[in-house]
VEXDREN-2710 file (C-alpha; in Angstrom, 1 decimal):
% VEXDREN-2710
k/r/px/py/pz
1/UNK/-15.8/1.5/-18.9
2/UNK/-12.7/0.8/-21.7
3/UNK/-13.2/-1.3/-25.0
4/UNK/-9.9/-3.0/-24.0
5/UNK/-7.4/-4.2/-21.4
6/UNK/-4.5/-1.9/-23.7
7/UNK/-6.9/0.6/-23.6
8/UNK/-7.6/0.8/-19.4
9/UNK/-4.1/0.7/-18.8
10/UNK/-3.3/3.7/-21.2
11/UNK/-5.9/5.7/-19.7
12/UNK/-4.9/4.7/-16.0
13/UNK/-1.5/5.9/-16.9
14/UNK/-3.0/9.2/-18.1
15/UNK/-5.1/10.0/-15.3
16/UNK/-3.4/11.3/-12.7
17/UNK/-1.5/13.7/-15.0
18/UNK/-5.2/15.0/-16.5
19/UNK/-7.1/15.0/-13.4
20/UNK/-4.4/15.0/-10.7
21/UNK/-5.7/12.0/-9.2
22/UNK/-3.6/10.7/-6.3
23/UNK/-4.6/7.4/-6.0
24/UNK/-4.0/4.7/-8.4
25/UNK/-6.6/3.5/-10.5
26/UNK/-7.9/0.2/-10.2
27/UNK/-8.2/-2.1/-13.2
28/UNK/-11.4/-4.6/-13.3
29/UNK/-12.0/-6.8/-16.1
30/UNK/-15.5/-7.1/-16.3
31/UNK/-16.5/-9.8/-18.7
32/UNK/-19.9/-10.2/-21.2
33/UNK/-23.0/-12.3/-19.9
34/UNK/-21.9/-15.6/-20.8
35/UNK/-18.6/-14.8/-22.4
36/UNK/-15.2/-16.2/-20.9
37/UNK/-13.2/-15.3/-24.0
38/UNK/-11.1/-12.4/-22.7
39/UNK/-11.4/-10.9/-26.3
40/UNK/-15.5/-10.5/-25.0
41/UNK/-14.1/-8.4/-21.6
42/UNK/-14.7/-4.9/-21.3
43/UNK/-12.4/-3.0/-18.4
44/UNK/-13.6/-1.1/-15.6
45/UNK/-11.1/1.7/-14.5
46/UNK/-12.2/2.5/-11.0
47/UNK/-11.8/5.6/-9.4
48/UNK/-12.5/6.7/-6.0
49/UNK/-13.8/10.0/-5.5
50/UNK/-15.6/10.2/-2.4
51/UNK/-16.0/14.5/-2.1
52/UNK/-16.8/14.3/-5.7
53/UNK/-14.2/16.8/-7.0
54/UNK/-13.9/15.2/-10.6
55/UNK/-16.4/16.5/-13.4
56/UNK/-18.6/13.6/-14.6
57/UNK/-18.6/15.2/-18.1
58/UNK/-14.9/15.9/-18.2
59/UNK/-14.4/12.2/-17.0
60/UNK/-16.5/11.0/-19.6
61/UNK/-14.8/12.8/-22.6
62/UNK/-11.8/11.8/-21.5
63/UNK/-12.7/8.0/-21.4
64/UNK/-14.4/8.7/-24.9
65/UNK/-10.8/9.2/-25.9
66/UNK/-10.3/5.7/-25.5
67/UNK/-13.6/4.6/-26.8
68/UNK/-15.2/4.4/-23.5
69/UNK/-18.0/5.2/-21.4
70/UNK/-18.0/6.8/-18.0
71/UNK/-20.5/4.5/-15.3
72/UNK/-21.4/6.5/-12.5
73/UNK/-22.2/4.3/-9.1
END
């Protein structure tokens, strides 16, 4: 989860270089209860990783970099 749209796409661009991952990243815009202002959205980054070969801990740091969270499903 990124602060920002700017953010997302500055971490989606960084990604694959970090973590080597193959896929691109999809970008969700995932809006406050109640909030259509699009300075109210927060941005999902979605990555699959179905064998789970991506550290939750290193994945959150690195999304802390861009004053985010990591959600894990």
């Amino acid at each position: 989860m990124l602060p920002d749209r700017d953010a997302a796409e500055e971490a989606a661009g960084e990604l694959a270089d970090r973590f080597g991952v193959a896929e691109e990243p999809q970008l969700v815009r995932d809006a406050l209860a109640g909030e259509d202002d699009a300075e109210d959205a927060q941005w999902l980054l979605v990555v699959e990783d179905p064998d789970r070969r991506l550290d939750s801990a290193a994945l959150d740091a690195f999304a802390a970099e861009y004053e985010g969270w990591l959600e894990a499903p």
